[in-house]
Each structure stands twice: as structure tokens, then as C-alpha cells.
C-alpha positions as CSV (number, residue, x, y, z in Angstrom):
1,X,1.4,-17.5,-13.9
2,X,1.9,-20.9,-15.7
3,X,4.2,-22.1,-13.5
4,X,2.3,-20.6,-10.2
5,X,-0.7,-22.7,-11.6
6,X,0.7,-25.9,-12.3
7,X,2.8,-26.1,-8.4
8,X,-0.7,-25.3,-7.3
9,X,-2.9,-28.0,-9.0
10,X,0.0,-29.9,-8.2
11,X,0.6,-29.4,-4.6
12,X,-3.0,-29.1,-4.4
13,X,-4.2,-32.7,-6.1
14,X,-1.4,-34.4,-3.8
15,X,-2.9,-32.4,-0.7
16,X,-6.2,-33.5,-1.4
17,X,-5.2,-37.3,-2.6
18,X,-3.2,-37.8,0.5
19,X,-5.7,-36.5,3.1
20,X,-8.1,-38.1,1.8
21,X,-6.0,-41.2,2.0
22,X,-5.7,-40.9,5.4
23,X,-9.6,-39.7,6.5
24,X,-10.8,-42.5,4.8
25,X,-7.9,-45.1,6.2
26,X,-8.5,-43.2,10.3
27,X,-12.0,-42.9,9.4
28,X,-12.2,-39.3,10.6
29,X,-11.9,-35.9,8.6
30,X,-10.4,-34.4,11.7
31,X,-6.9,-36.1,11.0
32,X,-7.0,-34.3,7.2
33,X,-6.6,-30.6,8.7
34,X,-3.0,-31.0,9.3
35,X,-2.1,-31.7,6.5
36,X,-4.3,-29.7,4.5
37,X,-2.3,-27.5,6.8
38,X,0.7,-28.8,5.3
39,X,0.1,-28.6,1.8
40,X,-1.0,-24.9,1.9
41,X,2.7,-24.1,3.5
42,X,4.4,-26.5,0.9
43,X,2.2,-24.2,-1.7
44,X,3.5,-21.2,-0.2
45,X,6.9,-21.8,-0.4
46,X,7.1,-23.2,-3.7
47,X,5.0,-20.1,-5.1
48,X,7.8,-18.2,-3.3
49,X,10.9,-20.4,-5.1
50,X,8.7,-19.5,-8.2
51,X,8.5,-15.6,-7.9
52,X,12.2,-15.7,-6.5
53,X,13.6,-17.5,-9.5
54,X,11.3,-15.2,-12.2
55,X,12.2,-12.1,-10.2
56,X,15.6,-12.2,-12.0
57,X,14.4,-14.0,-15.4
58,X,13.7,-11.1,-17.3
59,X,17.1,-9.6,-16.4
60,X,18.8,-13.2,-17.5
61,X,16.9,-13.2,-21.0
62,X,18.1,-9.7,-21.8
63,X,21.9,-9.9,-20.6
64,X,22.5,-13.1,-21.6
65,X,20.3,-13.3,-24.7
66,X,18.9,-16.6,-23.9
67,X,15.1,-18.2,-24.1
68,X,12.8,-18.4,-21.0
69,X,14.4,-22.1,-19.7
70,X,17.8,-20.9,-20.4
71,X,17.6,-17.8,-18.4
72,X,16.0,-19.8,-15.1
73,X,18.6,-22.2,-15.4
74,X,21.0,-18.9,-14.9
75,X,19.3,-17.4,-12.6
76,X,19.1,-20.6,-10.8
77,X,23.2,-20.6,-11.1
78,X,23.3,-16.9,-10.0
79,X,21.3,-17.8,-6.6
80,X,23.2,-20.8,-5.2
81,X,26.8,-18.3,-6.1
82,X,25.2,-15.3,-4.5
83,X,22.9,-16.1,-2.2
84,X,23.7,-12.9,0.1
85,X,23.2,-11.0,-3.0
86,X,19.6,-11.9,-3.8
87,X,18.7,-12.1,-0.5
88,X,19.2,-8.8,-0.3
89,X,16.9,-7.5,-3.3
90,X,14.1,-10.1,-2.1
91,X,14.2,-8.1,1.1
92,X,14.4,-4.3,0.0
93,X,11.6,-6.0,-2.6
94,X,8.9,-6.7,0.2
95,X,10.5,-3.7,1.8
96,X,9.6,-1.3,-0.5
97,X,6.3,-3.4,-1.6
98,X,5.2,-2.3,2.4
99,X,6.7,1.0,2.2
100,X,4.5,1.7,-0.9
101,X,1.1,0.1,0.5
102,X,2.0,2.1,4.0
103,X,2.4,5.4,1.7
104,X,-0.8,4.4,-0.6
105,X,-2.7,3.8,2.9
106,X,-2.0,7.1,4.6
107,X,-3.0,9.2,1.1
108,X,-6.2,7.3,1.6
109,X,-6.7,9.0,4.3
110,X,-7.1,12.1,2.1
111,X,-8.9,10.7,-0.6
112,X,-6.0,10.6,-2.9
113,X,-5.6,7.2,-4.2
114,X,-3.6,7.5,-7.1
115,X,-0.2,8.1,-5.4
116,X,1.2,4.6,-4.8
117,X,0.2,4.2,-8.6
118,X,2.3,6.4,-9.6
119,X,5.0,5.9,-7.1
120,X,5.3,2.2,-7.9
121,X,4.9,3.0,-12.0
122,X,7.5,5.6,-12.0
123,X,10.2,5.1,-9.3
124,X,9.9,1.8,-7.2
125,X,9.6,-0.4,-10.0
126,X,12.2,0.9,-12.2
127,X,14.3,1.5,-9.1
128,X,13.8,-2.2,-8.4
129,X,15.0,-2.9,-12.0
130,X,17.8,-1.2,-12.2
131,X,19.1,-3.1,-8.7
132,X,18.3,-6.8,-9.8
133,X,20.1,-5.6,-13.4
134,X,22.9,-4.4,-11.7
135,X,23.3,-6.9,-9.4
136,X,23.2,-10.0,-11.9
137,X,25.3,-7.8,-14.2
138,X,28.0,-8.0,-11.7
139,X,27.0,-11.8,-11.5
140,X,28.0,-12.3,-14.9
141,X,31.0,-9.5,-15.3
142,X,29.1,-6.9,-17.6
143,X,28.4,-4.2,-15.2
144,X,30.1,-1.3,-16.4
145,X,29.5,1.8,-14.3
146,X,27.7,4.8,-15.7
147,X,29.1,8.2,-16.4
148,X,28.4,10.3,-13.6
149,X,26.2,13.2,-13.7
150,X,27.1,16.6,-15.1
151,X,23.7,18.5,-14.0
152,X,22.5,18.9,-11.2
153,X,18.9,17.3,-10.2
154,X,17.1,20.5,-10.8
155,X,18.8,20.6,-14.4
156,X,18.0,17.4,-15.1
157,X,14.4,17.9,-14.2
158,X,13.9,20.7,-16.8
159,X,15.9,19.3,-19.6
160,X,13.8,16.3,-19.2
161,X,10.5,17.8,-19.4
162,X,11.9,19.9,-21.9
163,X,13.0,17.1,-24.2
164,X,9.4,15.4,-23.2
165,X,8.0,18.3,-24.8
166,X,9.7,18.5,-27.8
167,X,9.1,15.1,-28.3
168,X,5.7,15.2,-28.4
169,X,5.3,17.9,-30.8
170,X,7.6,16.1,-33.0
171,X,5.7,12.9,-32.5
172,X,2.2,14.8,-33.3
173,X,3.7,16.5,-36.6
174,X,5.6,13.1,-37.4
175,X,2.7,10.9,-37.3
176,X,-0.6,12.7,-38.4
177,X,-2.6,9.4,-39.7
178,X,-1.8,7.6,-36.7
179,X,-3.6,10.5,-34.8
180,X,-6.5,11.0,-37.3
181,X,-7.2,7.0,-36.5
182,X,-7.2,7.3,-33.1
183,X,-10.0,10.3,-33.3
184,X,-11.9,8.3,-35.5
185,X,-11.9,5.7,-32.9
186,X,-12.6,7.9,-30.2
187,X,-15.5,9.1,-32.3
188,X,-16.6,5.6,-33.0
189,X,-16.7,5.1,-29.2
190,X,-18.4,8.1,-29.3
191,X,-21.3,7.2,-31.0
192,X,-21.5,3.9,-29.6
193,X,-21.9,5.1,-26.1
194,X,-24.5,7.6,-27.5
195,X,-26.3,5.0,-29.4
196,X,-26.0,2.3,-26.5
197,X,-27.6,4.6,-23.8
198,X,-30.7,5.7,-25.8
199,X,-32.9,3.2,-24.3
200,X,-32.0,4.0,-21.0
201,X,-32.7,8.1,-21.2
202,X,-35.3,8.7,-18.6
203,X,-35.0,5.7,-16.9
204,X,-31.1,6.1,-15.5
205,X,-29.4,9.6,-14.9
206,X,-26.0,11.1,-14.8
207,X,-25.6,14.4,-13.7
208,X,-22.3,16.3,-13.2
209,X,-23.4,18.5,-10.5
210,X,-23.8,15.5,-8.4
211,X,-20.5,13.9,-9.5
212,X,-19.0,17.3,-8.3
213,X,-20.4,17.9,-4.9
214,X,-17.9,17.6,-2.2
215,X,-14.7,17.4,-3.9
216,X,-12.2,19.1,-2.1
217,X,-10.4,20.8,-5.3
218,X,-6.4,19.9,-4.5
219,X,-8.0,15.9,-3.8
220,X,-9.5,16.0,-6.7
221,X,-6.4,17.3,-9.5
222,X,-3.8,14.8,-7.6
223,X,-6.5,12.0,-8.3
224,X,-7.2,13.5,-11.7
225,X,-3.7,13.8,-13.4
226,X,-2.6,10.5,-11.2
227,X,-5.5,8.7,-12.9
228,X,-5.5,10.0,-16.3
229,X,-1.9,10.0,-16.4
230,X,-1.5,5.7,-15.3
231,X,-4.3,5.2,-18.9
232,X,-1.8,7.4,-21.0
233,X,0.9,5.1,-19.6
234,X,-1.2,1.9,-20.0
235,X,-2.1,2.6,-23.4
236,X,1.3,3.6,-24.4
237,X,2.9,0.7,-23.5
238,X,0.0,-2.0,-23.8
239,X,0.4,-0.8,-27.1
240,X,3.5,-3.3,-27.6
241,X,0.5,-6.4,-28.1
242,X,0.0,-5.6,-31.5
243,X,-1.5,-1.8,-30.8
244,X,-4.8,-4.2,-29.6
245,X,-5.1,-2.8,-25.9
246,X,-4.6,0.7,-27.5
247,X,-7.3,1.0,-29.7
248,X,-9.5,-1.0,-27.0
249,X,-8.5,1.8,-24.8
250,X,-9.6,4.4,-27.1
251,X,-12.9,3.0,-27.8
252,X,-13.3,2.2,-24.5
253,X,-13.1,5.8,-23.0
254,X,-15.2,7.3,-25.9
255,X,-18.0,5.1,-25.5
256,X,-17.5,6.1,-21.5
257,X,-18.0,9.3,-22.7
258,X,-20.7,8.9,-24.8
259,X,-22.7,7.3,-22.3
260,X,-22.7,9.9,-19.6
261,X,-23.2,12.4,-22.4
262,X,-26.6,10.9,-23.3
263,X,-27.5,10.2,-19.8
264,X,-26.5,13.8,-18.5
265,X,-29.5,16.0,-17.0
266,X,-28.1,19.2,-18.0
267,X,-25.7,19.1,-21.0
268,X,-24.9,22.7,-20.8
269,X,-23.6,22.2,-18.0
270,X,-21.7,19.5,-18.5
271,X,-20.5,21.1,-22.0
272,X,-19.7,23.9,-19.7
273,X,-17.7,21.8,-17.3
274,X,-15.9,19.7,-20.0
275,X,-14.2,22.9,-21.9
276,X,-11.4,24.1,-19.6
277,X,-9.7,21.2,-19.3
278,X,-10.9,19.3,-22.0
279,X,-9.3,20.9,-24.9
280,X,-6.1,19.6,-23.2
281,X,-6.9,16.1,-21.4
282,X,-8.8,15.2,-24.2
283,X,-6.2,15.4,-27.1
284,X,-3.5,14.1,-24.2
285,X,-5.4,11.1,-24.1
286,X,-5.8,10.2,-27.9
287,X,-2.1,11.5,-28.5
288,X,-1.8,8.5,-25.9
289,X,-4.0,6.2,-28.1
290,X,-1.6,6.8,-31.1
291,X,1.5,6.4,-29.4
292,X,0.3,2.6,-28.1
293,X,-0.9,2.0,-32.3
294,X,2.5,3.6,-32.9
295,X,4.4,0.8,-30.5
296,X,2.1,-1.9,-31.5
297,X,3.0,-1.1,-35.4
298,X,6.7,-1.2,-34.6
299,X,6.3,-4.7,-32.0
300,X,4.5,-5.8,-35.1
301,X,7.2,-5.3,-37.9
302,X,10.1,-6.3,-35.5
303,X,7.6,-10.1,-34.8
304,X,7.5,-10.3,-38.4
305,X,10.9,-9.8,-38.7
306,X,10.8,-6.5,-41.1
307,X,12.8,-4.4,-38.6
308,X,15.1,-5.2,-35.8
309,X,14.8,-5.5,-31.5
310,X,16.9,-1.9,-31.9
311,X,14.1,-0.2,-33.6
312,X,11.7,-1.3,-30.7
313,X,14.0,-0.7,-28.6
314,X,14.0,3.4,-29.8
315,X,10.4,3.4,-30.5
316,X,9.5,2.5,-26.6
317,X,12.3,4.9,-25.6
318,X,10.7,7.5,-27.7
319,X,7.5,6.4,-26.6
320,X,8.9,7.1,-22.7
321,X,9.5,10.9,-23.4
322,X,6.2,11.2,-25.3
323,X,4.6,10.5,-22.1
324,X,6.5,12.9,-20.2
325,X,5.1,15.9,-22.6
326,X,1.3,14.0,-22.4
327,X,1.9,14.5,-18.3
328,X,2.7,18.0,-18.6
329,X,-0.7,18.7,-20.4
330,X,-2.6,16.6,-18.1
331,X,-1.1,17.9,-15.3
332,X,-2.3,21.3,-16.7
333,X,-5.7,20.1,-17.5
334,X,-6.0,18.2,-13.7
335,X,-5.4,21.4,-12.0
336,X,-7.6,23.4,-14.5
337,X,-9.9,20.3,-13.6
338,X,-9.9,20.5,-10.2
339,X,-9.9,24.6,-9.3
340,X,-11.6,25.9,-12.6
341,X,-13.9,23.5,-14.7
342,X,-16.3,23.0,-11.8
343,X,-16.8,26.6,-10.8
344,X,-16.2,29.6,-13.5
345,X,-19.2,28.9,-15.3
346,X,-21.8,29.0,-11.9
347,X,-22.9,32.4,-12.3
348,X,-23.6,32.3,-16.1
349,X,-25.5,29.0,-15.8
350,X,-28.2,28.9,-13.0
């Protein structure tokens, strides 16, 4: 973003300097459009340099073990000896970057909108990752090629989930403080929301039988678990800045909560919708709370130099397949969510 800024001002003050140069000197502003028409392709292309260069900076940094400059000067090397080669992830790149919006676009159609989410969180992106590593891996002769597979897909997929699971149990039991804090903040967000909406009771309304009508059920658990599933990622991981976005996150959704809670019309009802799924999405999400205080604790020792990059390393690792047992319970609590929560309780409460 900091270089993308500063070829911008740049190109853009020497755009602006030199047409207005020449206006003044031709003593029209009709002679200025071309090459304000100029300087916005110059911009273009240079931004495109830019993102070309930090496409595979990250990838420099971490093979070579070098600092920011270091790693664009690489990458820079790695370009003009194998042109053909990044040429060829900078297509698939836009390639895929249509694919995905032409994906996200027909779901749209639907009313599903969390698909190219997930599909760029979970498999474009990494996919994309695992290509430019490769690729400058081979650049710098230390690809090595991985063991081939001794499971089948299927296999995979349920030791996976399995081991997801497991670790999340384990992380629960492992870190109980961790998730009484994140409660607490929950709570706190809670009360806020309550607190922070009183004024407003009578005058605004929120009522869940509104929110509810017209949902089509299957619509409205893909958008559910795709949603809630991307904050449980977010959290997690934004967790690395010091656990900051994490507990932000958590206060953030329980003041959310708080406020449509005081400003509901029918609380029963809304008590009533909440349960089903509730008991799991909400526990999900605050598991999701600790795990990014969790990350942020362990980016915190390794920056103060009290443990090492490995033990980052395993925590986000861990943190990976704790995420994979939080999606199984708010893929439950989606489909509970979307076919149970807004209906079973109809002819008890009138």
C-alpha cells in the first residue's frame, strides 16, 4: 500500500505539474486531457510492476530469509531469469480472480453470497500460494517434491475433520482462562449493547419475525455457516496483531447482540429462536475469540523475543485445525439455523 501510494502521488503531482505546464503555456485546458490521459496509464502500469514484484515478496522473505528490500531485489532477479515463469502465475492469478467473481456472481443469483468468500479463503488463495512458492522454490533450487499421498481424498477428508475435532477439544480443555476471558468479553459487549440501546427502546425496533420472513431455508444456512465461519477465521488469525482484532471482535459481536436484544419486540421469541443453534454458534464463536488471544499471546512472546518463529509457526498451524472443528459446529448450528430455529417453536408461541 506504501509503495502503491507513493507511485501514485508521484505519477500523479508530475501529471498535474506537467499539464498544467502546458494549459497554461497553449493557453487552453483542452491540450491537458491527453496527458492526464497519459499519466493515469503510466499509474496503471507502475501499480501493476508494483503488485507483480510484491506478488512474490512474501515467498522471497520466507525462503530466503531476507528483509522486505532484500526479498524485492530477489524477486526482481527471479523475473528477468524466468520471465515465462511468472508470467504464467500472473495469468492463472487474474484467471482465477475472474473465475471466482464469475462463481460469486452466479450464487448471487440465489441469494448466497458467502461462496466466493470461502472459495477464495480456503482453496484459491492457498492454491495460489503454494504455486508462486513452488515456482520461486525451483527458482532458487529448494523445491523438494512432497511425499505422495497414501489415502485417498475421501480418507483424507475424514481424518481431517477428525483431527479438527480433536483439536479443539484439546484446545478447550488446554486453555480454560483464555476461554473464561473471552466470555467475559462477550459479556462485556453484552451489556454494552444493552446499556447503549436503552435510549432508543420505543423509538427504533428490531423484530426477528421480520428479519425471518422470506428466507428460503437452504439460502439462508449456506450464508449462515459461510458468514459465521469467515469471523471465526478472521478472528483467529487477526489474532497474530497482538490478540487486538480478537478481543475487538468479541466485543464487537456481543454488543451486536446486546443491541438487538434490547430493541427486540418479542423477546420470547427471539429467546425462542436463539436456542437451537445458539448453544452451538455461540460457544463456536468465542472458542474463535480465544484462539485469536491465543495467537496474539504467542506473536507477542515470539516479537519480544521469549519464544522462537517455530513456536508461532505450530501455534497458527494448531490454530488451522482448531478452525476446522469450530466449522463443524457452525456448520451444525447453520443448518439447525436455517430449517429448525425459525420454525419449531410457531405453534407454542402465537
Amino acid at each position: 500500500m506504501l509503495c502503491w501510494a507513493i507511485v501514485l502521488g508521484a505519477v500523479g503531482v508530475g501529471t498535474a505539474l506537467f499539464a498544467g505546464g502546458v494549459s497554461l503555456a497553449a493557453g487552453s485546458g483542452a491540450v491537458a486531457i491527453p496527458i492526464v490521459l497519459l499519466g493515469a496509464f503510466i499509474a496503471f502500469l507502475s501499480l501493476l510492476v508494483v503488485r507483480a514484484l510484491f506478488a512474490f515478496a512474501p515467498v522471497a522473505i520466507v525462503v530466503d530469509d531476507a528483509g522486505v528490500f532484500a526479498a524485492l531485489r530477489n524477486v526482481l532477479g527471479f523475473v528477468r531469469a524466468q520471465p515465462v515463469n511468472a508470467v504464467f502465475y500472473y495469468v492463472l492469478a487474474i484467471g482465477v480472480l475472474v473465475a471466482l467473481s464469475t462463481i460469486t456472481g452466479l450464487f448471487s443469483l440465489v441469494d448466497i453470497v458467502t461462496v466466493g468468500s470461502l472459495l477464495s479463503a480456503l482453496i484459491a488463495m492457498p492454491a495460489l500460494d503454494l504455486l508462486k512458492t513452488a515456482i520461486y522454490c525451483g527458482y532458487r533450487d529448494r523445491l523438494r517434491p512432497p511425499e505422495p499421498p497414501t489415502r485417498s481424498l475421501r480418507d483424507g477428508i475424514r481424518a481431517g475433520l477428525r483431527r479438527g475435532w480433536q483439536e479443539l477439544i484439546g484446545f478447550v480443555r488446554t486453555h480454560p482462562g483464555t476461554h473464561l476471558f473471552a466470555a467475559a468479553l462477550g459479556l462485556l459487549g453484552f451489556w454494552m449493547g444493552w446499556a447503549a440501546a436503552g435510549p432508543f427502546v420505543g423509538t427504533f425496533e428490531a423484530s426477528i419475525a421480520a428479519r425471518l420472513e422470506g428466507e428460503f431455508p437452504p439460502t439462508m444456512a449456506a450464508n449462515l455457516f459461510g458468514n459465521n465461519w469467515l469471523v471465526a477465521l478472521t478472528t483467529a488469525y487477526a489474532g497474530a496483531a497482538f490478540a487486538i482484532p480478537a478481543i475487538v471482535s468479541l466485543l464487537f459481536n456481543g454488543v451486536s447482540l446486546g443491541i438487538f436484544a434490547r430493541l427486540e419486540v418479542d423477546p420470547l421469541e427471539l429467546a425462542a429462536f436463539v436456542l437451537p443453534h445458539g448453544i452451538l454458534e455461540i460457544p463456536a464463536i468465542l472458542v474463535a475469540g480465544a484462539l485469536g488471544v491465543s495467537v496474539g499471546g504467542s506473536a507477542w512472546r515470539t516479537w519480544r523475543g521469549r519464544a522462537g518463529r517455530t513456536a508461532l509457526a505450530d501455534t497458527l498451524e494448531r490454530a488451522f485445525w482448531v478452525l476446522i472443528g469450530i466449522g463443524i459446529l457452525l456448520a451444525v448450528a447453520a443448518v439447525l439455523e436455517g430449517f429448525v430455529s425459525p420454525y419449531y417453536y410457531r405453534p407454542f408461541i402465537s
